[in-house]
CHARMM internal coordinates of N, CA and C (Angstrom, degrees):
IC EDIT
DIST 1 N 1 CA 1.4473
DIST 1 CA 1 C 1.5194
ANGL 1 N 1 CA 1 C 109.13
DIST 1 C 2 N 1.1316
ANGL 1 CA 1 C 2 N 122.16
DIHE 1 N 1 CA 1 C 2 N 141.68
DIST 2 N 2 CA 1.6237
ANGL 1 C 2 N 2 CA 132.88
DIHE 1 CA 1 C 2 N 2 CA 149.39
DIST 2 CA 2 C 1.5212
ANGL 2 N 2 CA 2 C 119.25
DIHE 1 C 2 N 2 CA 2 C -39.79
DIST 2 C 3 N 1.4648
ANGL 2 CA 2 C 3 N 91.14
DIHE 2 N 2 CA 2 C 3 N 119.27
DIST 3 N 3 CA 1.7438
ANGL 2 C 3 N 3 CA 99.77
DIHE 2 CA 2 C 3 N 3 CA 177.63
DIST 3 CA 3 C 1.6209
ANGL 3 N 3 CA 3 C 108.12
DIHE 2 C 3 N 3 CA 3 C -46.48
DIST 3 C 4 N 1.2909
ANGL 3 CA 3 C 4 N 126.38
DIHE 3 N 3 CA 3 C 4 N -43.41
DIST 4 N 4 CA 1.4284
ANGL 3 C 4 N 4 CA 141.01
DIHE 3 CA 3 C 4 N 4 CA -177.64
DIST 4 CA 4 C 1.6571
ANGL 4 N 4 CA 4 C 95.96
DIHE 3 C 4 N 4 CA 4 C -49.70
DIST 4 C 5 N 1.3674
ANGL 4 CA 4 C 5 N 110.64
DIHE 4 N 4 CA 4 C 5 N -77.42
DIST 5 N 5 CA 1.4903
ANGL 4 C 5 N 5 CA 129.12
DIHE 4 CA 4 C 5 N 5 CA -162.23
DIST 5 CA 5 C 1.9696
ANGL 5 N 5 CA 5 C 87.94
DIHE 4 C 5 N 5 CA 5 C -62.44
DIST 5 C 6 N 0.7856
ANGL 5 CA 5 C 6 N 143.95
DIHE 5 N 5 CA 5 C 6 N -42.58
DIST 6 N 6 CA 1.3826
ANGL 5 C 6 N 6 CA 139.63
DIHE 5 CA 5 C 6 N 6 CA -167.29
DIST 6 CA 6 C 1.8910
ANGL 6 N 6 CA 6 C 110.48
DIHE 5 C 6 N 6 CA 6 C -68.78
DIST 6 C 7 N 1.4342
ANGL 6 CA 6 C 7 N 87.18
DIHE 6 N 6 CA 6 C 7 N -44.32
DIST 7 N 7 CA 1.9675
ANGL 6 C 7 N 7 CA 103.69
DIHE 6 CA 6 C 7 N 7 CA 170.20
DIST 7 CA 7 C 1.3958
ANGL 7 N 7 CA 7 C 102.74
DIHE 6 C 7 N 7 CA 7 C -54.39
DIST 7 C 8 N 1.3285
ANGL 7 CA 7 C 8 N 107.32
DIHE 7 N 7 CA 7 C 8 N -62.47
DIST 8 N 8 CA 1.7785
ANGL 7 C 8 N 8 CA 116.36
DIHE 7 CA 7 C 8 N 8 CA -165.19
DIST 8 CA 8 C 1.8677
ANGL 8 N 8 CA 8 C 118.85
DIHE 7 C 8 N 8 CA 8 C -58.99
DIST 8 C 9 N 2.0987
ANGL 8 CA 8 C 9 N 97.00
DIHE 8 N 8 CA 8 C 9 N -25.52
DIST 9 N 9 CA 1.2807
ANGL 8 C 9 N 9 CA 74.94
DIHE 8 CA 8 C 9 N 9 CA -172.65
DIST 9 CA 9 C 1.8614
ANGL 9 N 9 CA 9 C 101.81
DIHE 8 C 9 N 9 CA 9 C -90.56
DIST 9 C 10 N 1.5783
ANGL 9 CA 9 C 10 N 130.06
DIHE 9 N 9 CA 9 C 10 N -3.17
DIST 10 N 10 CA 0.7564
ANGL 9 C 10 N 10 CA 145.04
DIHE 9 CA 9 C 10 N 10 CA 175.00
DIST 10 CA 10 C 1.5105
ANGL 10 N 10 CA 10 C 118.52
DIHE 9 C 10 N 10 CA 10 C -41.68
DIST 10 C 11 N 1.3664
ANGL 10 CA 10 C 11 N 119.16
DIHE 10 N 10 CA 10 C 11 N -38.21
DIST 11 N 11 CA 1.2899
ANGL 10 C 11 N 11 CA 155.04
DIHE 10 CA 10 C 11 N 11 CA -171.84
DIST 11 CA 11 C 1.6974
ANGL 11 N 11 CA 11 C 112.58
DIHE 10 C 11 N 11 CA 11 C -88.73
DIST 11 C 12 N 1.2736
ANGL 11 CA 11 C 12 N 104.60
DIHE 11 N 11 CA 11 C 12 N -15.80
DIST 12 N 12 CA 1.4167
ANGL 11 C 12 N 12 CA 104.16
DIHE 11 CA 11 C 12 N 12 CA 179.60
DIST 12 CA 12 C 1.7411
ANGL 12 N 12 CA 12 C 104.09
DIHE 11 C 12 N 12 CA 12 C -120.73
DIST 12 C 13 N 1.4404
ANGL 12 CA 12 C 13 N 99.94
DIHE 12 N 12 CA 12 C 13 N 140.99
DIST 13 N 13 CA 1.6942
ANGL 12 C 13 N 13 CA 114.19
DIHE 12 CA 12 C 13 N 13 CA -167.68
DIST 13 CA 13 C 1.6454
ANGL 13 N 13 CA 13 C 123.71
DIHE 12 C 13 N 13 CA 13 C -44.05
DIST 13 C 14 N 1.3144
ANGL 13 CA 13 C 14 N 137.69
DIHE 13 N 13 CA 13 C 14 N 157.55
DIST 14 N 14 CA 1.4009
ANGL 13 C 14 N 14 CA 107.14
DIHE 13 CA 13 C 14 N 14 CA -173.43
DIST 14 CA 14 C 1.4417
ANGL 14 N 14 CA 14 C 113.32
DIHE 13 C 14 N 14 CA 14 C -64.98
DIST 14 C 15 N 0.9141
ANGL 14 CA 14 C 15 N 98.70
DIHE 14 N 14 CA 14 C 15 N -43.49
DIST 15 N 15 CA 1.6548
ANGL 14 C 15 N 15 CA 123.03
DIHE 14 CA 14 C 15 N 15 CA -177.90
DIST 15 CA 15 C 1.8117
ANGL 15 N 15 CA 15 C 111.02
DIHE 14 C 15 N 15 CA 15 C -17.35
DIST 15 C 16 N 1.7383
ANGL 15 CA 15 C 16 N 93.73
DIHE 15 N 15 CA 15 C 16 N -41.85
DIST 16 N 16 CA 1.3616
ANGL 15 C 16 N 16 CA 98.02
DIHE 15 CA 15 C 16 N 16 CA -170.47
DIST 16 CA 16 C 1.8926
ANGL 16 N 16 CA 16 C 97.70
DIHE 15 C 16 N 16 CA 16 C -115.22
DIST 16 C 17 N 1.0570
ANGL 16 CA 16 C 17 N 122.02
DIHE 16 N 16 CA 16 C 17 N -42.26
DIST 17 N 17 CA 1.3667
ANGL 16 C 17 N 17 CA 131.57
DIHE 16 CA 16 C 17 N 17 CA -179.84
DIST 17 CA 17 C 1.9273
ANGL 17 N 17 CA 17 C 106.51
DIHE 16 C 17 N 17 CA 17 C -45.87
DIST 17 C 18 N 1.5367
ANGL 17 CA 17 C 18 N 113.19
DIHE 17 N 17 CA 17 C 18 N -43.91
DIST 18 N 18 CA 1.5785
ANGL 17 C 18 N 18 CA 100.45
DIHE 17 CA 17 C 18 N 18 CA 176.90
DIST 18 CA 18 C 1.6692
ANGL 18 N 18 CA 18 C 106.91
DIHE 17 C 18 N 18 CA 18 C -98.61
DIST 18 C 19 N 0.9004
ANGL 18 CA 18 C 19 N 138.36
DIHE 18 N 18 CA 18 C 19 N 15.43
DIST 19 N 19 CA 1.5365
ANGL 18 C 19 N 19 CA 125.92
DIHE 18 CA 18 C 19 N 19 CA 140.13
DIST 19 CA 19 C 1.2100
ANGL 19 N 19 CA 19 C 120.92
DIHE 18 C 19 N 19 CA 19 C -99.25
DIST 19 C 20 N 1.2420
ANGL 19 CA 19 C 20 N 134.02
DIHE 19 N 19 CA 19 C 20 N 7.91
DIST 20 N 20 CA 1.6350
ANGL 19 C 20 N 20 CA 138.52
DIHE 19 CA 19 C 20 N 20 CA 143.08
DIST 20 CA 20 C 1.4367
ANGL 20 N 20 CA 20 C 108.80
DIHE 19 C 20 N 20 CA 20 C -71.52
DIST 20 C 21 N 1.3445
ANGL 20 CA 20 C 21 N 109.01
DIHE 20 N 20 CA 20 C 21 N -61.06
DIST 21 N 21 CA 1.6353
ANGL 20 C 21 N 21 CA 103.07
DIHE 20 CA 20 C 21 N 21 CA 179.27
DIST 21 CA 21 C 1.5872
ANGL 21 N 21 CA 21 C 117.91
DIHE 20 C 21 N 21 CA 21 C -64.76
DIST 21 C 22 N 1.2685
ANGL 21 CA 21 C 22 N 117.56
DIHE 21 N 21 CA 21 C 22 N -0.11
DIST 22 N 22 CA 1.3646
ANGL 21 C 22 N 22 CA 124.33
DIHE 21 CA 21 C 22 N 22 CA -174.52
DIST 22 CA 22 C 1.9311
ANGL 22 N 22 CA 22 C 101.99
DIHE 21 C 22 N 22 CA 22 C -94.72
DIST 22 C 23 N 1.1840
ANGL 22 CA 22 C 23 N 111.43
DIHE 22 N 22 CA 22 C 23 N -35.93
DIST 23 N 23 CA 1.1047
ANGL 22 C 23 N 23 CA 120.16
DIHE 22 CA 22 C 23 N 23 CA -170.52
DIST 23 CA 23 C 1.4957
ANGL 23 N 23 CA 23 C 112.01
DIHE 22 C 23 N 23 CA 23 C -99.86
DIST 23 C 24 N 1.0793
ANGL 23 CA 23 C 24 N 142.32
DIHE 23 N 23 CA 23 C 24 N -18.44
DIST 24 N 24 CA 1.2220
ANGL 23 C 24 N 24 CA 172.81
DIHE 23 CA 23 C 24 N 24 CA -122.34
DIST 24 CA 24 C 1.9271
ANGL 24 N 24 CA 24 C 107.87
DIHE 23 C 24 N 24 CA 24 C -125.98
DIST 24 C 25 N 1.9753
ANGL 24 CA 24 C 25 N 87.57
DIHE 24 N 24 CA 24 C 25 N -90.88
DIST 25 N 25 CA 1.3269
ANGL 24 C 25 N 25 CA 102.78
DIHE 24 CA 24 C 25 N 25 CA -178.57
DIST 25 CA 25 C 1.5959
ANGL 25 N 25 CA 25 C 110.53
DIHE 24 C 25 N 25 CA 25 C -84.21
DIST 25 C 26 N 1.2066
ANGL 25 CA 25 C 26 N 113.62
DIHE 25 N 25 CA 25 C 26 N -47.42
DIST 26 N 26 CA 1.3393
ANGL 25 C 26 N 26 CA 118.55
DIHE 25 CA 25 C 26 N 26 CA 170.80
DIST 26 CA 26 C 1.5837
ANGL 26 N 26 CA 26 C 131.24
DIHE 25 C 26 N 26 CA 26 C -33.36
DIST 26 C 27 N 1.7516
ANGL 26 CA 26 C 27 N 97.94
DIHE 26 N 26 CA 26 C 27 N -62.25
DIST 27 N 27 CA 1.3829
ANGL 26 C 27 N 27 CA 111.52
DIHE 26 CA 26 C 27 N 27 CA -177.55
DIST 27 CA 27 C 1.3054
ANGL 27 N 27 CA 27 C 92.70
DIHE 26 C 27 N 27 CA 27 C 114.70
DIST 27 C 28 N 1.1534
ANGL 27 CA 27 C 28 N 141.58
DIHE 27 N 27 CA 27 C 28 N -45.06
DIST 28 N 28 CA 1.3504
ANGL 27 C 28 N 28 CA 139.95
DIHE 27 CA 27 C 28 N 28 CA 177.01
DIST 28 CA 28 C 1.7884
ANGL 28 N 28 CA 28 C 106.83
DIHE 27 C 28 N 28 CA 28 C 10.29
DIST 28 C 29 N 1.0903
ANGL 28 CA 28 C 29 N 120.58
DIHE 28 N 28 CA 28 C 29 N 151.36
DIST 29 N 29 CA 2.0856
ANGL 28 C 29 N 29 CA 138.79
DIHE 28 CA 28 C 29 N 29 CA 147.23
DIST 29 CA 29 C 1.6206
ANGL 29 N 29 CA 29 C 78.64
DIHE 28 C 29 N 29 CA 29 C -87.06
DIST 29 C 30 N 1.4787
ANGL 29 CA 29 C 30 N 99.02
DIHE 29 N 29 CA 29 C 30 N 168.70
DIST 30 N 30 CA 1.2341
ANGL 29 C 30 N 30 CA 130.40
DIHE 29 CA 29 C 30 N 30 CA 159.39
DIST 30 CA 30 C 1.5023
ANGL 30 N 30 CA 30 C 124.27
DIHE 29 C 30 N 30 CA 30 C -87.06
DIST 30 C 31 N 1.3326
ANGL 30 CA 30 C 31 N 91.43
DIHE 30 N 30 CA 30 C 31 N -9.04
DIST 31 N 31 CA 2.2279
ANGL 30 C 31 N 31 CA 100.61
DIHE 30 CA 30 C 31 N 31 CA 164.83
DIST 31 CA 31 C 1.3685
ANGL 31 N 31 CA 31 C 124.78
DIHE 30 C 31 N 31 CA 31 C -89.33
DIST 31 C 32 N 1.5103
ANGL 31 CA 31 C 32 N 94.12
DIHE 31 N 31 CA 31 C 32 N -12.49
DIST 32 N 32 CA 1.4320
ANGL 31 C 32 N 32 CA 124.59
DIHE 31 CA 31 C 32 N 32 CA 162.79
DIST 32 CA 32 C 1.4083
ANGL 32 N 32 CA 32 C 123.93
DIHE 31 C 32 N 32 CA 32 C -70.84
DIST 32 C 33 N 1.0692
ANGL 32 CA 32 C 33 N 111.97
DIHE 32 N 32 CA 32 C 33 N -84.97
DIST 33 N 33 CA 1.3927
ANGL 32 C 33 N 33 CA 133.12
DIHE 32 CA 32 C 33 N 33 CA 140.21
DIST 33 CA 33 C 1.8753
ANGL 33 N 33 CA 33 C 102.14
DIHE 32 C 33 N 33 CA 33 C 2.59
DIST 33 C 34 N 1.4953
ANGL 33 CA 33 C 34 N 113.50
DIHE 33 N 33 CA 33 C 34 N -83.71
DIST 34 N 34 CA 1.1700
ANGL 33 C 34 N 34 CA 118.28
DIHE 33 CA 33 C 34 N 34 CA -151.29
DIST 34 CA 34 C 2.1109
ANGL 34 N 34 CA 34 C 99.54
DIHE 33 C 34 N 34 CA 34 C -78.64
DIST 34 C 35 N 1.3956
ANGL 34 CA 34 C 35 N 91.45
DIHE 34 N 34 CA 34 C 35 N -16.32
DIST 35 N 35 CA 1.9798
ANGL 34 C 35 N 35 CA 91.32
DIHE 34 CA 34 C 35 N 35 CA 170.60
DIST 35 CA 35 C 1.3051
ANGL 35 N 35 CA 35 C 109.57
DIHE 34 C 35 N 35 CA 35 C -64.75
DIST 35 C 36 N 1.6539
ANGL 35 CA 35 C 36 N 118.31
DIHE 35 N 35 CA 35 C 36 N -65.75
DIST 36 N 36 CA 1.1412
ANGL 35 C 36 N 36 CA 127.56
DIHE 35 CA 35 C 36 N 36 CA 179.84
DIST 36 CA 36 C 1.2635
ANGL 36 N 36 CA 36 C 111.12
DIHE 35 C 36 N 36 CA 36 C -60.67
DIST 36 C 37 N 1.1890
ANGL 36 CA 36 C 37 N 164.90
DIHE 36 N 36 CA 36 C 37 N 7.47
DIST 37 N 37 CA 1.4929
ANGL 36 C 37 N 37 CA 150.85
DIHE 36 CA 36 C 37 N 37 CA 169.58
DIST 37 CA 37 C 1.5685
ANGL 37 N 37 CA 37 C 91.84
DIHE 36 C 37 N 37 CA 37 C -133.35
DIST 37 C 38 N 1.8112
ANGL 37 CA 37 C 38 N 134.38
DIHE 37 N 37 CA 37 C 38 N 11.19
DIST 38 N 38 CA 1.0593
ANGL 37 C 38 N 38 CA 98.99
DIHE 37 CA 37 C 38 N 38 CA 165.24
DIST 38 CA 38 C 1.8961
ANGL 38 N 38 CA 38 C 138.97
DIHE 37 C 38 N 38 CA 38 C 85.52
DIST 38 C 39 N 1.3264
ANGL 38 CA 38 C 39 N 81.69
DIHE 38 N 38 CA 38 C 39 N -10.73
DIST 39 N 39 CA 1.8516
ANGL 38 C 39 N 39 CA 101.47
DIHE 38 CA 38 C 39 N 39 CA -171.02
DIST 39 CA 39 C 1.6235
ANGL 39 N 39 CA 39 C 108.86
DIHE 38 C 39 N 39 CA 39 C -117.36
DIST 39 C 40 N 1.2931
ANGL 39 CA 39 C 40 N 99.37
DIHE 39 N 39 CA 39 C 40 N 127.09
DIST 40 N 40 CA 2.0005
ANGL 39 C 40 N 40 CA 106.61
DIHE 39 CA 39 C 40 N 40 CA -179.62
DIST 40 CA 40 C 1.0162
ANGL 40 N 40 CA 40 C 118.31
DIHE 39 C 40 N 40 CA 40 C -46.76
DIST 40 C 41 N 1.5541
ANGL 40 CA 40 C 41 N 127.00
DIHE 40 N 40 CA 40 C 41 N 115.60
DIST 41 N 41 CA 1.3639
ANGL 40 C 41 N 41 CA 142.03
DIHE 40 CA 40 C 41 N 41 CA -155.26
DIST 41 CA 41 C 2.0312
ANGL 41 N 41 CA 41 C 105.14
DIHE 40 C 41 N 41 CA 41 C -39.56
DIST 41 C 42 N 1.5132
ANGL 41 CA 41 C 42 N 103.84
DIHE 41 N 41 CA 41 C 42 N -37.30
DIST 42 N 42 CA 1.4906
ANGL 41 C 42 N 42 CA 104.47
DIHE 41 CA 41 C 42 N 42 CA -165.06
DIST 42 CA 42 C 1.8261
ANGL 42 N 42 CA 42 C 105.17
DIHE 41 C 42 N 42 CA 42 C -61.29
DIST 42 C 43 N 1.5200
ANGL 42 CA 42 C 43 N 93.32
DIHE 42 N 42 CA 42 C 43 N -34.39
DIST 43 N 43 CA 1.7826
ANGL 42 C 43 N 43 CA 102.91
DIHE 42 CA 42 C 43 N 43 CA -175.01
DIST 43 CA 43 C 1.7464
ANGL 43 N 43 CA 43 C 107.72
DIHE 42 C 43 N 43 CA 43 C -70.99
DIST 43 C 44 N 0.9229
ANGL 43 CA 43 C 44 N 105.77
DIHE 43 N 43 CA 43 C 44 N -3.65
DIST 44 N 44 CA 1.6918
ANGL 43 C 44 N 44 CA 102.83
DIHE 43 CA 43 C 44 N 44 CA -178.81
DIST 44 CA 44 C 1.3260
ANGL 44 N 44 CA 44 C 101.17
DIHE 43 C 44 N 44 CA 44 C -94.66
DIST 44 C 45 N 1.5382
ANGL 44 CA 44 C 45 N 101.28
DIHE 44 N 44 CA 44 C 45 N -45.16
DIST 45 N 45 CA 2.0309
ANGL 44 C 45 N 45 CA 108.76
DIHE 44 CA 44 C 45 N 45 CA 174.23
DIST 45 CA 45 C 1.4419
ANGL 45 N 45 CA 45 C 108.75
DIHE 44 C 45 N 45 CA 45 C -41.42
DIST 45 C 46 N 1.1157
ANGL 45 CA 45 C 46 N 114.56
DIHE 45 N 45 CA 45 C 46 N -45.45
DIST 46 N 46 CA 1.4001
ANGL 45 C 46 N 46 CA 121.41
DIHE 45 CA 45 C 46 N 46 CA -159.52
DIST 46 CA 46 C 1.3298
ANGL 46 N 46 CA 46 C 130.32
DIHE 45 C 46 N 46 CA 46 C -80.46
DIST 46 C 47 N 1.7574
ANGL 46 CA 46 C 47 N 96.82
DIHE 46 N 46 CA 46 C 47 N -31.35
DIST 47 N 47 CA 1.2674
ANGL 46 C 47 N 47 CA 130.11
DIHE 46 CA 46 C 47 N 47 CA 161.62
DIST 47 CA 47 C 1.4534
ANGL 47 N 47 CA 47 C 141.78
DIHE 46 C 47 N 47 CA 47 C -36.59
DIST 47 C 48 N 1.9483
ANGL 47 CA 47 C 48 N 86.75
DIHE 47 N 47 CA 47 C 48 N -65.21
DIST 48 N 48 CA 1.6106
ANGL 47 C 48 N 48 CA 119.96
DIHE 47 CA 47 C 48 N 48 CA 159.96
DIST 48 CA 48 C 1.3708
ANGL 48 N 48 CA 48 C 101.31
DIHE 47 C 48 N 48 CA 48 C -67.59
DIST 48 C 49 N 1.2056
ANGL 48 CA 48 C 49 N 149.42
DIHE 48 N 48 CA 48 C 49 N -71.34
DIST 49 N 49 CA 1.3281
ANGL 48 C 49 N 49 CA 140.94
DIHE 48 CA 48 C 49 N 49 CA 167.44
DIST 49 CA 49 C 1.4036
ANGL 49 N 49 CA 49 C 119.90
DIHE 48 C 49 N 49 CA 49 C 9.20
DIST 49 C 50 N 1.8546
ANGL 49 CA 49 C 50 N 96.43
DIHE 49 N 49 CA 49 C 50 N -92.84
DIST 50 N 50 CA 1.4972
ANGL 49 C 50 N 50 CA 112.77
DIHE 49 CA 49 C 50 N 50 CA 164.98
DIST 50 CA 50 C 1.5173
ANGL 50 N 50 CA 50 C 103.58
DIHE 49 C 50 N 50 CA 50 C -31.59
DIST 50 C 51 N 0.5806
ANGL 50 CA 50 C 51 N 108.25
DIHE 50 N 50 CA 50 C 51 N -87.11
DIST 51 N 51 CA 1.1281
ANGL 50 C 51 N 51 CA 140.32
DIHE 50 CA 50 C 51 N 51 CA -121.86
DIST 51 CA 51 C 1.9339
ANGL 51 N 51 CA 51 C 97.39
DIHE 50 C 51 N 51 CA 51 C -66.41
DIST 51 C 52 N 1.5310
ANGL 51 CA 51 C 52 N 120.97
DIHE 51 N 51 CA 51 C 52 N -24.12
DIST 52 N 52 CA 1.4907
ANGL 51 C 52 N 52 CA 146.25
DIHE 51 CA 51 C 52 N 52 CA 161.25
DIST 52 CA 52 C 1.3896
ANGL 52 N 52 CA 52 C 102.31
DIHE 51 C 52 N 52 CA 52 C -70.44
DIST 52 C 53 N 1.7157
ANGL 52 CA 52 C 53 N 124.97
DIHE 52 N 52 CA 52 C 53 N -29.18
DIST 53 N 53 CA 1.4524
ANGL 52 C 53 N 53 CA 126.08
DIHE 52 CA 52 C 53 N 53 CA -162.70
DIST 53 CA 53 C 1.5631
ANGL 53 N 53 CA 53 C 112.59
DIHE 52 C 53 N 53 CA 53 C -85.16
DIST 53 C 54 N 1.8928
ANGL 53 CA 53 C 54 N 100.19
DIHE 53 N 53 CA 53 C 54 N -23.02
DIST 54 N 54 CA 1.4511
ANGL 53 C 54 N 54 CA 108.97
DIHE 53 CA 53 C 54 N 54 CA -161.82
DIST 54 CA 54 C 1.5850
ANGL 54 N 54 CA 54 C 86.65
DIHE 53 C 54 N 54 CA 54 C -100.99
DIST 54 C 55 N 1.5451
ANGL 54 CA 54 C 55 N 123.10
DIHE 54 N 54 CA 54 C 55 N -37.10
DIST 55 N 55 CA 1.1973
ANGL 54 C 55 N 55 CA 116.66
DIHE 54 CA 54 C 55 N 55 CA 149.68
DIST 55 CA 55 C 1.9119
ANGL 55 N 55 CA 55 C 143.65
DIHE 54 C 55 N 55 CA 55 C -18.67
DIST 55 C 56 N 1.0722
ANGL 55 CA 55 C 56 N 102.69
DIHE 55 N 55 CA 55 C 56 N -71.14
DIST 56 N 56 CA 1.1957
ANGL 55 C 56 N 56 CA 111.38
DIHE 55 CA 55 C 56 N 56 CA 175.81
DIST 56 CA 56 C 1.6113
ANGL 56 N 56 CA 56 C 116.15
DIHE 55 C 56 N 56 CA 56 C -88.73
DIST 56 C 57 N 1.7108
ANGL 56 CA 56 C 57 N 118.99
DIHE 56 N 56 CA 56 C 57 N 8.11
DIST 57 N 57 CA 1.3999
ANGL 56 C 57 N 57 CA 119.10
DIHE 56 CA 56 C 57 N 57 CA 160.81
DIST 57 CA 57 C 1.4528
ANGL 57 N 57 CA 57 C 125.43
DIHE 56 C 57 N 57 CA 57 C -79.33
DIST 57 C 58 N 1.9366
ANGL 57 CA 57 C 58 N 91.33
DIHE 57 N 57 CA 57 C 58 N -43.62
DIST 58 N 58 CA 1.4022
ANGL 57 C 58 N 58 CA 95.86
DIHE 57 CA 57 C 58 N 58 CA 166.94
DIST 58 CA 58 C 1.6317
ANGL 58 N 58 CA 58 C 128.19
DIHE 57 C 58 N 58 CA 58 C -85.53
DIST 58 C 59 N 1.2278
ANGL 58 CA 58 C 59 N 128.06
DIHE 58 N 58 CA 58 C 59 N -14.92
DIST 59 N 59 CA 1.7401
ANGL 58 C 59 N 59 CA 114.50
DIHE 58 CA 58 C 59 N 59 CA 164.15
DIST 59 CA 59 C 1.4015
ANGL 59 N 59 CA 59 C 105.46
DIHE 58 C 59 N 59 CA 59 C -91.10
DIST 59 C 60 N 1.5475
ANGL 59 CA 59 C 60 N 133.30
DIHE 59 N 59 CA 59 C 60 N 9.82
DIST 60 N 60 CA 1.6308
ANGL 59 C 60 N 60 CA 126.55
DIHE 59 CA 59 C 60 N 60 CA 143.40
DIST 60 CA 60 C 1.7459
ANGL 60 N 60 CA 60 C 117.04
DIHE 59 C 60 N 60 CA 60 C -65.59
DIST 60 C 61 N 1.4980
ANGL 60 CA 60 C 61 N 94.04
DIHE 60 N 60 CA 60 C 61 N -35.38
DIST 61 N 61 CA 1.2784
ANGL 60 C 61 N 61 CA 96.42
DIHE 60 CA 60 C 61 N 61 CA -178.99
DIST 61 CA 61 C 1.5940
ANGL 61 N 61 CA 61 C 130.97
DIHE 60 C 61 N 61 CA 61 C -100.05
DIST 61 C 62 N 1.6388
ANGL 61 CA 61 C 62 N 93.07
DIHE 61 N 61 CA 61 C 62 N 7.72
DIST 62 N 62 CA 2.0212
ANGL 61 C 62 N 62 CA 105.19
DIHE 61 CA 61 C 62 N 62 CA 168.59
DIST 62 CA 62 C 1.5757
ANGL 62 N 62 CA 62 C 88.32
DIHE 61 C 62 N 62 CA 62 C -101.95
DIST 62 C 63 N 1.0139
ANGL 62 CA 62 C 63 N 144.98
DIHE 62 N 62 CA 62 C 63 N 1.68
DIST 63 N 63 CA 1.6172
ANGL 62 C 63 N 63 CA 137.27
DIHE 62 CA 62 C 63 N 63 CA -172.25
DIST 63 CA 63 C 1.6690
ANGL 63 N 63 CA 63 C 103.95
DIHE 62 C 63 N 63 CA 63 C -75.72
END
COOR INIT
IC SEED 1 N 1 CA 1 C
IC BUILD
């Protein structure tokens, strides 16, 4: 991973930071994702969402 992208996901809650890296680095589905951690597929959607949104605000704004 990118020192940048590694800072940024540092900054975001676990909640949302390990089902990005699950889906991301992993390869993970998100039905995946939501088996293994246990959480209703829609809350993982929502998760990765956020959680890509707070993402790509802050390495717009280390650029």
């Amino acid at each position: 991973m990118q020192t940048r992208t590694v800072s940024a996901l540092r900054i975001l809650p676990d909640e949302q930071a390990e089902p990005i890296v699950m889906a991301f680095y992993q390869g993970m589905t998100h039905t995946q994702i939501s088996e293994n951690l246990q959480v209703p597929l829609g809350t993982i959607k929502s998760r990765i969402r956020d959680g890509m949104k707070k993402l790509r605000e802050e390495l717009e704004a280390s650029r």
